[in-house]
C-alpha positions in Angstrom: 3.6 10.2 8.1 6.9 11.7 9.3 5.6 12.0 12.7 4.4 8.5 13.1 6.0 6.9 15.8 8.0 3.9 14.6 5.9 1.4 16.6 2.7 2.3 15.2 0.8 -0.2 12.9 -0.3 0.1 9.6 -3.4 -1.8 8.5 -4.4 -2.8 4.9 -8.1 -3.7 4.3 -7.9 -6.8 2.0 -11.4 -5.8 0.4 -9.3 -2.7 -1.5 -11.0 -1.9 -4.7 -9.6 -0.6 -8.0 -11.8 1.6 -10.1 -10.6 -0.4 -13.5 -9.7 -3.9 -14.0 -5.8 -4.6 -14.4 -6.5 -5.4 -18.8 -7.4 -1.4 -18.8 -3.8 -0.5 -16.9 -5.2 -0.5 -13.5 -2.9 -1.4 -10.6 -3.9 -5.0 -9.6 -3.9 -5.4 -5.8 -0.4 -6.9 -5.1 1.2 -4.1 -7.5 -0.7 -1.5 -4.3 0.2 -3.2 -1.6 4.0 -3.9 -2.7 4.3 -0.4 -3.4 2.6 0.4 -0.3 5.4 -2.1 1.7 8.5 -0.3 -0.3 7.3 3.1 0.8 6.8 2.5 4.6 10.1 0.1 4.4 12.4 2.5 3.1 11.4 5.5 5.5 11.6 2.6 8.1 8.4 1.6 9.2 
């Protein structure tokens, strides 16, 4: 990713599927995409 330009886009497909359900310690969606939005934001995406 450290050669993506800056003014690229990222995409998230909202259909993103979790191999466990969130009672057995799986991530739940939001917990993926706000890690997802703290990584790209703090290398400045």
């Amino acid at each position: 990713l450290k050669d993506l330009p800056k003014e690229s886009s990222i995409v998230l497909k909202p259909n993103l599927v979790v191999a466990a359900c969130p009672s057995e310690g799986a991530p739940t969606h939001r917990e993926i995409v706000e890690a997802l939005l703290v990584f790209f934001t703090s290398r400045g995406y």
